[in-house]
N, CA, C and O atoms as a GROMACS GRO file, in nm:
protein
  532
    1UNK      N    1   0.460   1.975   2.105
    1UNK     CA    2   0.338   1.954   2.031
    1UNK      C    3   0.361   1.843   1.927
    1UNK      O    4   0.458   1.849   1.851
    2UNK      N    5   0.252   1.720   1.921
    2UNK     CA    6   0.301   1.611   1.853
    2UNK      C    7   0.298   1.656   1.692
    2UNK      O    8   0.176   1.648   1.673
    3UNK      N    9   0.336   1.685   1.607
    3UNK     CA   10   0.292   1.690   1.462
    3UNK      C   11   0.187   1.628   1.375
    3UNK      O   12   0.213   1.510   1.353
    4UNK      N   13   0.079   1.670   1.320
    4UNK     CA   14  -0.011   1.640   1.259
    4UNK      C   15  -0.009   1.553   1.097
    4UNK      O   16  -0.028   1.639   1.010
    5UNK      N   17   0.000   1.473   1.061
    5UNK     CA   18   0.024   1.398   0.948
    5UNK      C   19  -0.111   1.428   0.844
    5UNK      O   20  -0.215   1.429   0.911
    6UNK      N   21  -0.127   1.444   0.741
    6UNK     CA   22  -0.253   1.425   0.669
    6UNK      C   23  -0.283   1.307   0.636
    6UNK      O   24  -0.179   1.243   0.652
    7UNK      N   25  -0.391   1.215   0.586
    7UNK     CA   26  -0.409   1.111   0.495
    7UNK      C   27  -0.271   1.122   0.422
    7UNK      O   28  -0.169   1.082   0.477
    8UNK      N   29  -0.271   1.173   0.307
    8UNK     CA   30  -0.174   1.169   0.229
    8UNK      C   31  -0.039   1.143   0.276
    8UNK      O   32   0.025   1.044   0.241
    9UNK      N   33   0.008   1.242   0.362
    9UNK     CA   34   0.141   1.204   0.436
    9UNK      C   35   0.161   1.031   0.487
    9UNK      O   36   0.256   0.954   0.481
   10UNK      N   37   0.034   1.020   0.533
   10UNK     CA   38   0.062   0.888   0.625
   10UNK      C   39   0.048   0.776   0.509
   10UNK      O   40   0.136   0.693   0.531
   11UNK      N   41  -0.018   0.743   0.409
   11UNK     CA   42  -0.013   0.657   0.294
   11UNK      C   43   0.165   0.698   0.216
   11UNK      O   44   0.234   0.604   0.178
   12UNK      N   45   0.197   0.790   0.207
   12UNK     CA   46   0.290   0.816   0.132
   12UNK      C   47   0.431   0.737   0.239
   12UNK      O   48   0.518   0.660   0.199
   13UNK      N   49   0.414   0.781   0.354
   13UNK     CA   50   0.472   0.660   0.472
   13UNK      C   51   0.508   0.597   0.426
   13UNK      O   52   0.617   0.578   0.372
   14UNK      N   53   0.370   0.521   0.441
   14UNK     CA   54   0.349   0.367   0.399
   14UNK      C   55   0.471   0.310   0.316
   14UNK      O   56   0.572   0.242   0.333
   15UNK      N   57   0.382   0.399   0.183
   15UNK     CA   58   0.449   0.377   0.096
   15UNK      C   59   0.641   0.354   0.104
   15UNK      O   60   0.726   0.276   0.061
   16UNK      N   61   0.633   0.468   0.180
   16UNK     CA   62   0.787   0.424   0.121
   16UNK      C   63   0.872   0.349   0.263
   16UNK      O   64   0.995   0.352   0.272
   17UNK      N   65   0.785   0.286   0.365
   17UNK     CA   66   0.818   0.210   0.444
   17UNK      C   67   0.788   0.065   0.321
   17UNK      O   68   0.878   0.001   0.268
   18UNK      N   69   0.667   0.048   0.305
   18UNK     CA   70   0.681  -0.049   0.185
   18UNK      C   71   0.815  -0.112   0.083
   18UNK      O   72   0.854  -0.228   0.065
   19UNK      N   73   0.880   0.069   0.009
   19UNK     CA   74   0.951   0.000  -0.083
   19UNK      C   75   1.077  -0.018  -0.019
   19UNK      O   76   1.159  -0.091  -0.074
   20UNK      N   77   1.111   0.046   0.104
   20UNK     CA   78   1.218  -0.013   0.180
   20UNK      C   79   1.224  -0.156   0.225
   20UNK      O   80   1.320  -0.233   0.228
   21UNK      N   81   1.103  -0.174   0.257
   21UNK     CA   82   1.084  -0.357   0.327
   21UNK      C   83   1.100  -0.404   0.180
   21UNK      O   84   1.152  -0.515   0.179
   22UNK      N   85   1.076  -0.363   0.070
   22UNK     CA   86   1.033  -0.454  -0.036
   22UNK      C   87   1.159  -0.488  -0.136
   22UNK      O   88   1.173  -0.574  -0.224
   23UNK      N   89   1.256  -0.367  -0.077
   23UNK     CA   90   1.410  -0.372  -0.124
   23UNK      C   91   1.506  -0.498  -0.060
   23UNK      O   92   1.580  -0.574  -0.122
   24UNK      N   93   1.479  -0.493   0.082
   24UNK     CA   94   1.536  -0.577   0.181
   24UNK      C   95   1.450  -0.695   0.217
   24UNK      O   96   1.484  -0.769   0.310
   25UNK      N   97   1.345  -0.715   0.150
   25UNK     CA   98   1.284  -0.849   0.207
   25UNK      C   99   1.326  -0.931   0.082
   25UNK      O  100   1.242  -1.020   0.093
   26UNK      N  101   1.387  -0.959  -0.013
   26UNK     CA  102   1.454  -1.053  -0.087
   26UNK      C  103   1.545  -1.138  -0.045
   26UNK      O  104   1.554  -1.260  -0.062
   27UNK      N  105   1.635  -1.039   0.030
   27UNK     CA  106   1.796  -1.089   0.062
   27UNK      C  107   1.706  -1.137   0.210
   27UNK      O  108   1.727  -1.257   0.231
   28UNK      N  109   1.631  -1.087   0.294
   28UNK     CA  110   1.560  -1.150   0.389
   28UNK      C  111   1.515  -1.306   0.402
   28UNK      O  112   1.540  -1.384   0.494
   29UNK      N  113   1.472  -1.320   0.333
   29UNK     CA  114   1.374  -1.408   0.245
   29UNK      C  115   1.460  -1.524   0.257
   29UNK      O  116   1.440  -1.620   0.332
   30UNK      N  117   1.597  -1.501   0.143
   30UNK     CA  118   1.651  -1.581   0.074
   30UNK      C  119   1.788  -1.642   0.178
   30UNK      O  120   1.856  -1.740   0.150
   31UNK      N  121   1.809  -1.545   0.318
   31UNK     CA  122   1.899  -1.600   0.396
   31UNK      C  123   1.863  -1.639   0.554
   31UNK      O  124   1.945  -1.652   0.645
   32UNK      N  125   1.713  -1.653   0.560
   32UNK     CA  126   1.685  -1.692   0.643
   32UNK      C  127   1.534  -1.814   0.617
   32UNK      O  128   1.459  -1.882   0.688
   33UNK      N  129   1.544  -1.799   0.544
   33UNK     CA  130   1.434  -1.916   0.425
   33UNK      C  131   1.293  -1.846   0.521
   33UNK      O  132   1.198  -1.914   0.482
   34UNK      N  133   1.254  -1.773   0.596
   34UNK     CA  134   1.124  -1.692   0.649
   34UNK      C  135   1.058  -1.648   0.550
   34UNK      O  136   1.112  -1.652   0.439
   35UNK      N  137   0.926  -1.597   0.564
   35UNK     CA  138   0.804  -1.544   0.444
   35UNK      C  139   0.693  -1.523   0.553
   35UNK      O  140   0.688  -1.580   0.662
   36UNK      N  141   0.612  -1.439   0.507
   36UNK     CA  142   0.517  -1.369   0.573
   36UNK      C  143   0.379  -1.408   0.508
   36UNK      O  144   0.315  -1.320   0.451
   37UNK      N  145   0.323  -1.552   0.515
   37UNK     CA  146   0.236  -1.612   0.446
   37UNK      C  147   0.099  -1.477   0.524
   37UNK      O  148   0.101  -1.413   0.629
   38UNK      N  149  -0.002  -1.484   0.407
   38UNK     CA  150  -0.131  -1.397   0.464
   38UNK      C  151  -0.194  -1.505   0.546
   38UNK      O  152  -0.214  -1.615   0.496
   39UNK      N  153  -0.231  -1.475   0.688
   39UNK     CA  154  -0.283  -1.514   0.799
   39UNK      C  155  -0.428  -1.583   0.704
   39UNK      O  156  -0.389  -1.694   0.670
   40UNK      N  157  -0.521  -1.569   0.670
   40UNK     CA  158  -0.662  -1.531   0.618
   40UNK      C  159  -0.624  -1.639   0.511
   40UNK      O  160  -0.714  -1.723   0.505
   41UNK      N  161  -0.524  -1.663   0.428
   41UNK     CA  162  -0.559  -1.785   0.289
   41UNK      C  163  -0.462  -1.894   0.361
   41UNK      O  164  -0.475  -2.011   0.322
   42UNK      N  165  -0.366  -1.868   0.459
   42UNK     CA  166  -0.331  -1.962   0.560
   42UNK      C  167  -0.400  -2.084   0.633
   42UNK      O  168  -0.379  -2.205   0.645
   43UNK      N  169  -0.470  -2.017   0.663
   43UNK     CA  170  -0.627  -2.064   0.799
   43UNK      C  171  -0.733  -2.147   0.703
   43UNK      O  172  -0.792  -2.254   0.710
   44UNK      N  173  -0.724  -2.025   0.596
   44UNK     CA  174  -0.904  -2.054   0.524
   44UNK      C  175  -0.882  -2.091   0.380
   44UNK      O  176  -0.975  -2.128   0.308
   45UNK      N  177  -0.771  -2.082   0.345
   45UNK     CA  178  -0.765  -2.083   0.187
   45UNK      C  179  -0.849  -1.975   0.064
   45UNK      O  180  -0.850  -1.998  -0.057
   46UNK      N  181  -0.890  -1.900   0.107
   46UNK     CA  182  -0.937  -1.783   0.073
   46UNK      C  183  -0.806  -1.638   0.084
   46UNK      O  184  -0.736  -1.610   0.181
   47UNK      N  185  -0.811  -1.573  -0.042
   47UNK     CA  186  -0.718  -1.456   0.013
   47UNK      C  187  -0.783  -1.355   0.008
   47UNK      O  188  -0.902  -1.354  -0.025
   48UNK      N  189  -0.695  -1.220   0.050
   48UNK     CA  190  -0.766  -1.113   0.143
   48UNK      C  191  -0.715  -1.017   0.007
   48UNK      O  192  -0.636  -1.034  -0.086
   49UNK      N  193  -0.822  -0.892   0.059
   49UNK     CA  194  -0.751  -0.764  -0.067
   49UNK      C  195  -0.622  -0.733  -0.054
   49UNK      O  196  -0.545  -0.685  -0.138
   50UNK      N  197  -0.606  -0.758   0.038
   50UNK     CA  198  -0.404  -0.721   0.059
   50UNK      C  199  -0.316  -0.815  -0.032
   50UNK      O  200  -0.224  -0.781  -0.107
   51UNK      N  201  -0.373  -0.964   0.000
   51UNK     CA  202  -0.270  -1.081  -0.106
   51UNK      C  203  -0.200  -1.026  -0.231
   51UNK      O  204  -0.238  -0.961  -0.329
   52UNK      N  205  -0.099  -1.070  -0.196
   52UNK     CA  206   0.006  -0.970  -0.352
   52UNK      C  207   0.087  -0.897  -0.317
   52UNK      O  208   0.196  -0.941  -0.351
   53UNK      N  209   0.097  -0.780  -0.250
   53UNK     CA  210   0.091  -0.676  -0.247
   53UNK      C  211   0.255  -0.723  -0.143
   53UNK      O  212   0.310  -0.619  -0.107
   54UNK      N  213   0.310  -0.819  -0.108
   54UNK     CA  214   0.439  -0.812  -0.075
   54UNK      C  215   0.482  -0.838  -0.254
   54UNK      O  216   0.532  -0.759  -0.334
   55UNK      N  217   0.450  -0.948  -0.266
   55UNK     CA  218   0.531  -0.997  -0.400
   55UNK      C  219   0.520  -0.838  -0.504
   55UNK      O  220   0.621  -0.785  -0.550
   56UNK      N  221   0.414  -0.795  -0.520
   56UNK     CA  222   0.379  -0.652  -0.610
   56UNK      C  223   0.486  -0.559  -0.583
   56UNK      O  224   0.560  -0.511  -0.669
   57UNK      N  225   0.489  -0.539  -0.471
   57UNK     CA  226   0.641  -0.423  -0.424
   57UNK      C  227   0.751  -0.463  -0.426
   57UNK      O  228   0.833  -0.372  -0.435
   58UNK      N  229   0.802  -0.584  -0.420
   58UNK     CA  230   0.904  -0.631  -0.469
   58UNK      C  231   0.954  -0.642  -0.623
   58UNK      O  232   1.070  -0.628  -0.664
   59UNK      N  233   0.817  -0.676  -0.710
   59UNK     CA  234   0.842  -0.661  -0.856
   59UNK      C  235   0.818  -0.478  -0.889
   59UNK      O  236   0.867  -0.417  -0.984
   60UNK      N  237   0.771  -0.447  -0.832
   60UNK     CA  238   0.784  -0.285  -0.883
   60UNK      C  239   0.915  -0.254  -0.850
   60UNK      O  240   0.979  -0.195  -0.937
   61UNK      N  241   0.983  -0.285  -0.722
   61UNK     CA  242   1.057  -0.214  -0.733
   61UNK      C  243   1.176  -0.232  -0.770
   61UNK      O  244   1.267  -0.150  -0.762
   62UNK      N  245   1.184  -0.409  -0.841
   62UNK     CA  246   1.275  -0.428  -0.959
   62UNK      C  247   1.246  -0.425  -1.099
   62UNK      O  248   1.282  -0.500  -1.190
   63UNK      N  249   1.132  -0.267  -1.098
   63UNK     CA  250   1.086  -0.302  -1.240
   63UNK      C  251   1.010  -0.360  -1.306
   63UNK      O  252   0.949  -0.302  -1.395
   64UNK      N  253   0.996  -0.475  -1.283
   64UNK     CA  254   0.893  -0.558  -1.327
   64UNK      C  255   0.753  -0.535  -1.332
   64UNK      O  256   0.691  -0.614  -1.261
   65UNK      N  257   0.673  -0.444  -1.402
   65UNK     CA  258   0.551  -0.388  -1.414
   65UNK      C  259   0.440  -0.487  -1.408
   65UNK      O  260   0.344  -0.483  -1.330
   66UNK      N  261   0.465  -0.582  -1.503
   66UNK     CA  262   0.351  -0.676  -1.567
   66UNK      C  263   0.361  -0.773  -1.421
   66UNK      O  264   0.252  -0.819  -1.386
   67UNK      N  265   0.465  -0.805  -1.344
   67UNK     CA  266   0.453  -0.867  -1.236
   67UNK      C  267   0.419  -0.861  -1.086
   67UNK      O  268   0.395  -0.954  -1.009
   68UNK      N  269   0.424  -0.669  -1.056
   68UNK     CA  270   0.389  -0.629  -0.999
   68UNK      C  271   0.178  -0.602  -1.006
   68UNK      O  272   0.093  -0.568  -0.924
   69UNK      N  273   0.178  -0.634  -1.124
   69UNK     CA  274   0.026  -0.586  -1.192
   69UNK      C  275  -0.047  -0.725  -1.141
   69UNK      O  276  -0.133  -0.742  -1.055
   70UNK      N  277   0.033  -0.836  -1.243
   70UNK     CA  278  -0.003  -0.964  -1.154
   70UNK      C  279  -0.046  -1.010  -1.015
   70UNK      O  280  -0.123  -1.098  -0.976
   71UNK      N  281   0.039  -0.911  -0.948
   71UNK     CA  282   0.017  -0.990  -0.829
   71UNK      C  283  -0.057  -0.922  -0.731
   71UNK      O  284  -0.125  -0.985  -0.649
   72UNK      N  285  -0.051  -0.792  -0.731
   72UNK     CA  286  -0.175  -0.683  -0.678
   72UNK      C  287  -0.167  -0.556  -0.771
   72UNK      O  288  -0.062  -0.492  -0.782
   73UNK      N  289  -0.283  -0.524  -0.837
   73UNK     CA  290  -0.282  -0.395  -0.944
   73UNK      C  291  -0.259  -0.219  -0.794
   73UNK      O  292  -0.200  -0.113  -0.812
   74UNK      N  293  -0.341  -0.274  -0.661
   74UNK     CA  294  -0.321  -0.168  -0.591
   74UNK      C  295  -0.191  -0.067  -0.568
   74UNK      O  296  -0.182   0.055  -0.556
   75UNK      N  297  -0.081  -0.194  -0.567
   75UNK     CA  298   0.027  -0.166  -0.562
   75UNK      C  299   0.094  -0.028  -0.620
   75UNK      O  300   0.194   0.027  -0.574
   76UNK      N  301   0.006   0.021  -0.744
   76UNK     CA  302   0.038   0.119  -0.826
   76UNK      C  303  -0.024   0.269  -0.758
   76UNK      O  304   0.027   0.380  -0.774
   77UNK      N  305  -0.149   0.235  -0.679
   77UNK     CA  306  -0.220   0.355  -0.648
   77UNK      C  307  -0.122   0.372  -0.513
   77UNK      O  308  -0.125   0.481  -0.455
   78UNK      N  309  -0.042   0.272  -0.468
   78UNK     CA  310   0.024   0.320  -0.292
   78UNK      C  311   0.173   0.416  -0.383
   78UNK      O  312   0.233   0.520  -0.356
   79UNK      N  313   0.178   0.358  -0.446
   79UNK     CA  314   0.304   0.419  -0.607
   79UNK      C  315   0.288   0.570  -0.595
   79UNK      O  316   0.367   0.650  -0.545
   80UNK      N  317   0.181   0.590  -0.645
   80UNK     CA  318   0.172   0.743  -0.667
   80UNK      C  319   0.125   0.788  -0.553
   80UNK      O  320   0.191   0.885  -0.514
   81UNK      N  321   0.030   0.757  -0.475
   81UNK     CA  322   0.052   0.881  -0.379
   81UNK      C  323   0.169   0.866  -0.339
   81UNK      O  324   0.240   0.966  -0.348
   82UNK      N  325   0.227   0.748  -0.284
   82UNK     CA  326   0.412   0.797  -0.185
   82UNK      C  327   0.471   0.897  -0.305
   82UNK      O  328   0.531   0.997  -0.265
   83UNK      N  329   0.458   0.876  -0.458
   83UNK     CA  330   0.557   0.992  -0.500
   83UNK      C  331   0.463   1.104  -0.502
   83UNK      O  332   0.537   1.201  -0.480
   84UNK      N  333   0.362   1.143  -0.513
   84UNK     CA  334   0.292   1.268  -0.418
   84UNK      C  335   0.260   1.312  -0.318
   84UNK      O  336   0.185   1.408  -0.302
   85UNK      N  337   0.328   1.228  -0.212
   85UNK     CA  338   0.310   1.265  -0.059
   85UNK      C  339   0.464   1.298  -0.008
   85UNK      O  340   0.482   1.373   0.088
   86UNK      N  341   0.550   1.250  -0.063
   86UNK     CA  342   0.734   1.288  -0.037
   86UNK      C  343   0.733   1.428  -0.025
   86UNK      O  344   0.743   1.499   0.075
   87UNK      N  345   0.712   1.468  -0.194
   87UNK     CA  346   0.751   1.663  -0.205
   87UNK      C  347   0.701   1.704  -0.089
   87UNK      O  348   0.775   1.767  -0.014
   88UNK      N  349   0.520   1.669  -0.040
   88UNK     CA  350   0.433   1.709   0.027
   88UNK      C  351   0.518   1.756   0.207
   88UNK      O  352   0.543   1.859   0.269
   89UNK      N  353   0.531   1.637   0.223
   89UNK     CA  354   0.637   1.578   0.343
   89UNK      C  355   0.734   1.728   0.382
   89UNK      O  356   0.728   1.828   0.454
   90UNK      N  357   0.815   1.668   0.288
   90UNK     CA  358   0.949   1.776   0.260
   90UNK      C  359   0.880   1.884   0.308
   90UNK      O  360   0.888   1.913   0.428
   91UNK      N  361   0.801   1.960   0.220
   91UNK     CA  362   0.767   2.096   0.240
   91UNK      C  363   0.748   2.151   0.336
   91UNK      O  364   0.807   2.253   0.372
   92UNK      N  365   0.627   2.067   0.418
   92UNK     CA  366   0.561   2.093   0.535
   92UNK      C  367   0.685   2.042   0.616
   92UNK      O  368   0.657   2.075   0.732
   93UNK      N  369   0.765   2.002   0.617
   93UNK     CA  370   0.902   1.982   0.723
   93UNK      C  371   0.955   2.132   0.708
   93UNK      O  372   0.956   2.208   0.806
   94UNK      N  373   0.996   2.168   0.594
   94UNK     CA  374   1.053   2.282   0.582
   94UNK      C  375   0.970   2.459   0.614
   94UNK      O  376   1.002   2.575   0.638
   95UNK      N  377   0.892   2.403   0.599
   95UNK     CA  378   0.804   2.524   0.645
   95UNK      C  379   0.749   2.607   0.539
   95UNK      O  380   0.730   2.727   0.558
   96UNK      N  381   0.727   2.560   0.448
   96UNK     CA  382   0.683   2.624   0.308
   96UNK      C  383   0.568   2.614   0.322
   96UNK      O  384   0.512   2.724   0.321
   97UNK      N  385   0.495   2.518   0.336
   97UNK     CA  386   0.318   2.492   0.336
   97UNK      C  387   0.262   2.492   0.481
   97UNK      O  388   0.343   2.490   0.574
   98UNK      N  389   0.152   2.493   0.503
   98UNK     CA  390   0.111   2.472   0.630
   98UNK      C  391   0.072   2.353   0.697
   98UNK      O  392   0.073   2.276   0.600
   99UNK      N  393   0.042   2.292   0.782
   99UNK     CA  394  -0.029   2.178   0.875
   99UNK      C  395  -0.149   2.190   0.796
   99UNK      O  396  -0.219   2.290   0.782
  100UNK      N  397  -0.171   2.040   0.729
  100UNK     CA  398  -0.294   2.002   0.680
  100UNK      C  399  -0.427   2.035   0.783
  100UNK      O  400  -0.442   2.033   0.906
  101UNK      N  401  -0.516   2.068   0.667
  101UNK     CA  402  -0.631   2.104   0.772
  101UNK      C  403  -0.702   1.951   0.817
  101UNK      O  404  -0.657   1.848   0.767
  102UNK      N  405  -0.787   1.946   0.891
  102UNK     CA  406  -0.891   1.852   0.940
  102UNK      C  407  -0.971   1.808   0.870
  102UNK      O  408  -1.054   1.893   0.835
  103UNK      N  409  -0.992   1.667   0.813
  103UNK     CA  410  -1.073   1.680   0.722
  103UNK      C  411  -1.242   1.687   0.780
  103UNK      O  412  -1.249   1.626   0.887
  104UNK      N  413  -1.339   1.729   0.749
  104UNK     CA  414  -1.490   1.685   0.745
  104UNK      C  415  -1.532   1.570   0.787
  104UNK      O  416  -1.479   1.473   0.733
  105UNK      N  417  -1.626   1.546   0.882
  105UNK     CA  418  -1.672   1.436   0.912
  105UNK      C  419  -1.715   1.354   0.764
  105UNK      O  420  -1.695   1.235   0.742
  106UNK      N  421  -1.783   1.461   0.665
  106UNK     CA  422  -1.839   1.398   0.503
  106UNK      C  423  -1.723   1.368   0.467
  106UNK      O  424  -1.701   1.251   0.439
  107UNK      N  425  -1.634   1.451   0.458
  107UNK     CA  426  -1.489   1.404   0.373
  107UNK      C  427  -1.450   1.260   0.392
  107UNK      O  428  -1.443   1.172   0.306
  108UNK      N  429  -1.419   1.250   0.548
  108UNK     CA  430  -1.394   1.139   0.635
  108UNK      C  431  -1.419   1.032   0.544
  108UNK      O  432  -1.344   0.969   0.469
  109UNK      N  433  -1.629   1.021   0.586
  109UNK     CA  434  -1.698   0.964   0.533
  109UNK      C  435  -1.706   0.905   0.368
  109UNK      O  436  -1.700   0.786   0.337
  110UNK      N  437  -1.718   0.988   0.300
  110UNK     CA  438  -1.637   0.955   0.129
  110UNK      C  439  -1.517   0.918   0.128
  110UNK      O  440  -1.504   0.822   0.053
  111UNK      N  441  -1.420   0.951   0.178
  111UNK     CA  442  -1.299   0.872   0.168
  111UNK      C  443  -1.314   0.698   0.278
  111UNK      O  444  -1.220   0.622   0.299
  112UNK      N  445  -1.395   0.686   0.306
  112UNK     CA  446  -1.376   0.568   0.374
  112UNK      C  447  -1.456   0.489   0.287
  112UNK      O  448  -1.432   0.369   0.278
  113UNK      N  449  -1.543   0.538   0.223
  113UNK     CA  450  -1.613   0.487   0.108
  113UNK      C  451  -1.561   0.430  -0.016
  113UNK      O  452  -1.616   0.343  -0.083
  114UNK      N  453  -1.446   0.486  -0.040
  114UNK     CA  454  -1.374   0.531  -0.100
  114UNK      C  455  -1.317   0.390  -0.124
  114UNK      O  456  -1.326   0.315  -0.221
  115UNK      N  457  -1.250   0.376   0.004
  115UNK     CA  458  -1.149   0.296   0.055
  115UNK      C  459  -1.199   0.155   0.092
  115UNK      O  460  -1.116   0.064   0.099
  116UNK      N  461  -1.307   0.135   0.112
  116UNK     CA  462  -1.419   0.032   0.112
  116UNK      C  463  -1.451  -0.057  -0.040
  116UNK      O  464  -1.452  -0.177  -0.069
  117UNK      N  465  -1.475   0.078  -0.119
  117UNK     CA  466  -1.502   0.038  -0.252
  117UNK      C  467  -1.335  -0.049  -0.316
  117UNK      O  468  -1.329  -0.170  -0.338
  118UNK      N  469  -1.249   0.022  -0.329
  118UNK     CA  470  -1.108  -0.002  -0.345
  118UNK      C  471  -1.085  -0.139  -0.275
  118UNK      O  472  -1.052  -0.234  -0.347
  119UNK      N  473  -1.099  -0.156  -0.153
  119UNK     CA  474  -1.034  -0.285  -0.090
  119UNK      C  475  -1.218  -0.385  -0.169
  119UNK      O  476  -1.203  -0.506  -0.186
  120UNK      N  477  -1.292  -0.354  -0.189
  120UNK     CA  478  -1.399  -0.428  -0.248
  120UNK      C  479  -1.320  -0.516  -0.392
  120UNK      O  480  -1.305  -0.637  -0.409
  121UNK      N  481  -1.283  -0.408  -0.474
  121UNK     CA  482  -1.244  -0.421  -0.602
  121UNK      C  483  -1.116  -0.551  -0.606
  121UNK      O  484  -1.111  -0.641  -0.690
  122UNK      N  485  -1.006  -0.527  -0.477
  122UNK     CA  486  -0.878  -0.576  -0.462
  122UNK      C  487  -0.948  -0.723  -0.450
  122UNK      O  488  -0.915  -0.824  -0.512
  123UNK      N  489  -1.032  -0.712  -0.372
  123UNK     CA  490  -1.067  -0.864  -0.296
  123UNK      C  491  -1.100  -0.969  -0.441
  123UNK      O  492  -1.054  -1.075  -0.483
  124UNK      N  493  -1.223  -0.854  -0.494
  124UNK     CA  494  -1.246  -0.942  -0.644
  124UNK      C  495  -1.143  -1.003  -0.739
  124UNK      O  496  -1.138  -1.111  -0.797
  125UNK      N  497  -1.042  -0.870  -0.736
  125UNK     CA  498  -0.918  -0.979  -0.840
  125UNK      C  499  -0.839  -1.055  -0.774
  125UNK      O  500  -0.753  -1.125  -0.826
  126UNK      N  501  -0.859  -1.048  -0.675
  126UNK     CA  502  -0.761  -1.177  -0.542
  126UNK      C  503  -0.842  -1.278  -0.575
  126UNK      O  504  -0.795  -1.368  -0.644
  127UNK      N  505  -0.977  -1.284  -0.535
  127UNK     CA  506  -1.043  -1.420  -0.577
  127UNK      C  507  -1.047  -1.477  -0.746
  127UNK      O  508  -1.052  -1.597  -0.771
  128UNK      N  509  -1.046  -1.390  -0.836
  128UNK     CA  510  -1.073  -1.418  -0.926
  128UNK      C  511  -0.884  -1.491  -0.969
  128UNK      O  512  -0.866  -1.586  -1.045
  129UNK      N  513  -0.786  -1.425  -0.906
  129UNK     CA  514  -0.663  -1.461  -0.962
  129UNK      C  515  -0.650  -1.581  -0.898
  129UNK      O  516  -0.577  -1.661  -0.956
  130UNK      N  517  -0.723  -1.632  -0.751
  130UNK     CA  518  -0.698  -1.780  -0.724
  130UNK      C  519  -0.799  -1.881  -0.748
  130UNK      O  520  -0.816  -1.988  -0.688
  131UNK      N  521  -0.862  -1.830  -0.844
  131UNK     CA  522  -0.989  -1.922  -0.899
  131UNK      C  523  -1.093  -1.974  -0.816
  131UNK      O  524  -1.134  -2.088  -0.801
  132UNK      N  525  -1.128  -1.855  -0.762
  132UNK     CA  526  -1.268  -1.855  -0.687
  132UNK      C  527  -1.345  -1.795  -0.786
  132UNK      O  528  -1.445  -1.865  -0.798
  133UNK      N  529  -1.348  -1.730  -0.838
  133UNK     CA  530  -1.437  -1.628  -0.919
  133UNK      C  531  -1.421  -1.652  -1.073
  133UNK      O  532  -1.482  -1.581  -1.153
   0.00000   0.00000   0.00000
């Protein structure tokens, strides 16, 4: 039986697939001179709600707050859920909690809203930080 992940579990992933790439994409970076330019300000010169958000995990996760903030503020919300989706993880591995339930088609629905509004917000300080806005 394949195992069921919640929202939460699978952002918390993310997350810490993130600060692993974001540990090792320096020394990456720096010995193979490669970079992962955004496809979208590549092409068009316009950037996307994502823009940042390598450089952001890289300064978070040397600390660097004000630089991580700089360069995508989202960076902080993938932050806390991965450190509230780990314990989560754990547990339900161990058998303490149960298999997340299903969410609601409404639930669904508000959280995609949610998530709409959020990548809305990202896009604005992307444009506004490359002087479109």
């Amino acid at each position: 039986m394949r195992r069921q992940f919640s929202v939460p579990e699978r952002l918390g992933g993310f997350g810490v697939t993130a600060a692993v790439a974001a540990t090792l994409w320096p020394t990456f970076t720096a010995s193979t001179g490669l970079g992962a330019p955004c496809l979208l300000f590549a092409f068009t010169g316009v950037p996307c709600p994502g823009c940042g958000l390598t450089t952001a995990a890289v300064a978070l996760m040397r600390g660097h707050l004000a630089d991580a903030a700089a360069a995508n503020p989202g960076i902080f919300g993938l932050a806390a859920v991965t450190v509230v989706a780990l314990p989560l993880i754990v547990l339900r591995q161990l058998g303490v909690i149960s298999a997340p339930v299903p969410w609601s088609d409404r639930a669904r629905s508000r959280m995609g809203r949610v998530m709409l509004v959020a990548a809305a917000m990202s896009w604005v300080f992307q444009l506004h930080r490359f002087g479109f806005a």
